[in-house]
N, C-alpha and C positions, 0 to 999 in steps of 0.2 A: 504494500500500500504506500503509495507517494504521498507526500508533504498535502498537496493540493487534496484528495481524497481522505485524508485525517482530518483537513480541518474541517470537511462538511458531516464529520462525528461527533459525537459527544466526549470525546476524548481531552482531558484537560491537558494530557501531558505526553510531551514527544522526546523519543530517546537515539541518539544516535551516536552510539559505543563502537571505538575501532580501538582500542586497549594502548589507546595515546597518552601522556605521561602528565598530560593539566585538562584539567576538566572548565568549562565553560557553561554556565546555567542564566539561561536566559526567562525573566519574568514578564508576562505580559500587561500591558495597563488596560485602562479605559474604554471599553468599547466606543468606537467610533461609529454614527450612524445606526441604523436597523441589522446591519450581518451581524454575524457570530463574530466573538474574539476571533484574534487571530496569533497565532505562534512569530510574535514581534522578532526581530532581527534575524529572522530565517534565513535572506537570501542574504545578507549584509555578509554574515558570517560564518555562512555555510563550506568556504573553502579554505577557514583556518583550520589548521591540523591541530584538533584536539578533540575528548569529549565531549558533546553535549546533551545537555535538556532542555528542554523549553517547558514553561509553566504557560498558561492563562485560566482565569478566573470567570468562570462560567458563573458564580453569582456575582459577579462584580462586587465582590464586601471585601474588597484587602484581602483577599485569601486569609480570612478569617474563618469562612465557610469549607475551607478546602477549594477545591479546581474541578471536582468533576462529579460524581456516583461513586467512587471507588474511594479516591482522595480528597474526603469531605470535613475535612476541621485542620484546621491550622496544626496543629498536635502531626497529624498523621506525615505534612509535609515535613516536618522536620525530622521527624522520624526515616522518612523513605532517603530524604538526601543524607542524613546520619551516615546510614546502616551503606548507600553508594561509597560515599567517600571514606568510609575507615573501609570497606572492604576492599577497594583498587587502591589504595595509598599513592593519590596522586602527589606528584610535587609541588602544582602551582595550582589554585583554585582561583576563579572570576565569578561573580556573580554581576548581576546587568540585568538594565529595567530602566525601563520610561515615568513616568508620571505618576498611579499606583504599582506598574511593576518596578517604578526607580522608589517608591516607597520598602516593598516587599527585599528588593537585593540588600538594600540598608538593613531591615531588622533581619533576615534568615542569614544574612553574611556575617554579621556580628553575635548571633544567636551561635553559630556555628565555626566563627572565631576565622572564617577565610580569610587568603591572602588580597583577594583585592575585591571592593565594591567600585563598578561605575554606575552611578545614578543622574539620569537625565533627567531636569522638572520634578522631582518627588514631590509628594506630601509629606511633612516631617512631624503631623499631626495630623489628628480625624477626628479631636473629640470636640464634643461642645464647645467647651469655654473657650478654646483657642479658637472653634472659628467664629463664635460670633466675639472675640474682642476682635479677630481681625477680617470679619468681614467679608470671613470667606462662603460663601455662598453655594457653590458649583458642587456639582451630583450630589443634590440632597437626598433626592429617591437612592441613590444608593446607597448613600452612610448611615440614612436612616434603618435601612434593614439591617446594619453591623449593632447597631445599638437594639435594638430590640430580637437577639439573635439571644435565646438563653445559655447558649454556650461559649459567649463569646470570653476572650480574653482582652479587656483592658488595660490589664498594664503594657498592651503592646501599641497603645493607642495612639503616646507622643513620646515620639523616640528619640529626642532628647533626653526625658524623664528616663528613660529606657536604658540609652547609652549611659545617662551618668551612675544609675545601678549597676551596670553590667560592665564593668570599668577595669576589667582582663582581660577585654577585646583585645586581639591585636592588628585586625582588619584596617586596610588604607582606604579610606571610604573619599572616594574623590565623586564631588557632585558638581553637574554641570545644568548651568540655569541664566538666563538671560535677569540683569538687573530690572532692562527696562519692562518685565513684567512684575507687577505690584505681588500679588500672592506669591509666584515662585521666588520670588527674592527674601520674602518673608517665610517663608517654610527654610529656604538653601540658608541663611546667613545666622539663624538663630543655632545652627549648629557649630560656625566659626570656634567657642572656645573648645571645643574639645581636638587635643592635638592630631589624634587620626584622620580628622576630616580634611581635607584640602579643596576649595573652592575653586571652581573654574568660571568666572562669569562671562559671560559671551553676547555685547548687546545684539547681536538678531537673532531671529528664529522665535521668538516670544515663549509662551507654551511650546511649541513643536523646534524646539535648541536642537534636540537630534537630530532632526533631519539637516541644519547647517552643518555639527560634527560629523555626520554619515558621508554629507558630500563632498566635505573639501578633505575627506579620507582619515581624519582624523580616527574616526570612529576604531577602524583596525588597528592603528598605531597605538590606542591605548590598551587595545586587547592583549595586543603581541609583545608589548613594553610589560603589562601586569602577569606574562608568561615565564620575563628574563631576568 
């Protein structure tokens, strides 16, 4: 079954294992439009020589809910990437994600202590109080079913709060975010003191900054740089 026929499944998660020595896990964000998720940086980086996974989030709740029928609660993914990566003892781990999947690489990268996180546009919060002090508005119908999920986990909710409990990380969490948009600058910059994070700001591309790092190539150079 090819890439294009998986994703007209219900399948949350694509694997593609050739017993290469750094593994690669790719998260997906926000539905765009009426289609189904999609398995994000598929073609970007589909001819780097390494492991991969791809994640997306068929409830759209931050992979709070899990990704699919199979892997359905948060608990489960961490679990399943666990039990991969102590079983192939890779050398160099990536994780990567857009906007909620540049949220998701942040906390499962540092949950799981990888070598490098790139995150495009994250949310570096979901819960109430952060966004209505700041105003943040955007997929309420989704965050609202994270909040009234009765098995959700909270404390994974602002991860800041998060990262400063979990303060053995030793994850390079490099996020990449255009100032001149007001929210993504407000989620990327409130991470600034903690010394793992390295900020990339990049005034174009607004929300969609990936797609300028994808074009002008940057995007593999950071993959291939977080391998060496």
């Amino acid at each position: 079954m090819n890439k294009a026929e998986i994703e007209k499944t219900k399948k949350g998660l694509l694997v593609d294992f050739n017993g290469h020595e750094n593994l690669l896990v790719s998260f997906g964000g926000i539905q765009q439009g009426l289609g189904m998720p999609v398995f994000e940086f598929f073609n970007s980086i589909s001819d780097i020589p390494c492991d991969k996974i791809y994640f997306r989030d068929f409830n759209q709740a931050w992979y709070q809910k899990g990704v699919d029928s199979e892997l359905n609660h948060i608990n489960k993914i961490i679990k399943y990437l666990e039990k991969k990566i102590n079983s192939n003892k890779y050398s160099r781990i990536c994780f990567i994600g857009n906007s909620m999947g540049g949220y998701a690489s942040i906390l499962f990268g540092s949950i799981l202590n990888v070598d490098t996180v790139i995150a495009f546009a994250p949310q570096t919060f979901i819960n109430r109080v952060n966004r209505i002090l700041n105003f943040d508005k955007r997929w309420c119908k989704q965050i609202n079913q994270v909040y009234y999920y009765k098995d959700n986990r909270k404390e994974f909710y602002d991860l800041k709060k998060y990262l400063n409990r979990n303060n053995s990380y030793k994850t390079q969490i490099n996020v990449y975010y255009s100032p001149n948009h007001r929210l993504d600058k407000k989620h990327a910059e409130r991470l600034s003191t903690h010394s793992n994070v390295v900020l990339h700001p990049i005034d174009e591309g607004g929300h969609s900054v990936v797609k300028v790092v994808r074009n002008n190539g940057n995007l593999k150079s950071a993959i291939i740089s977080a391998f060496e």
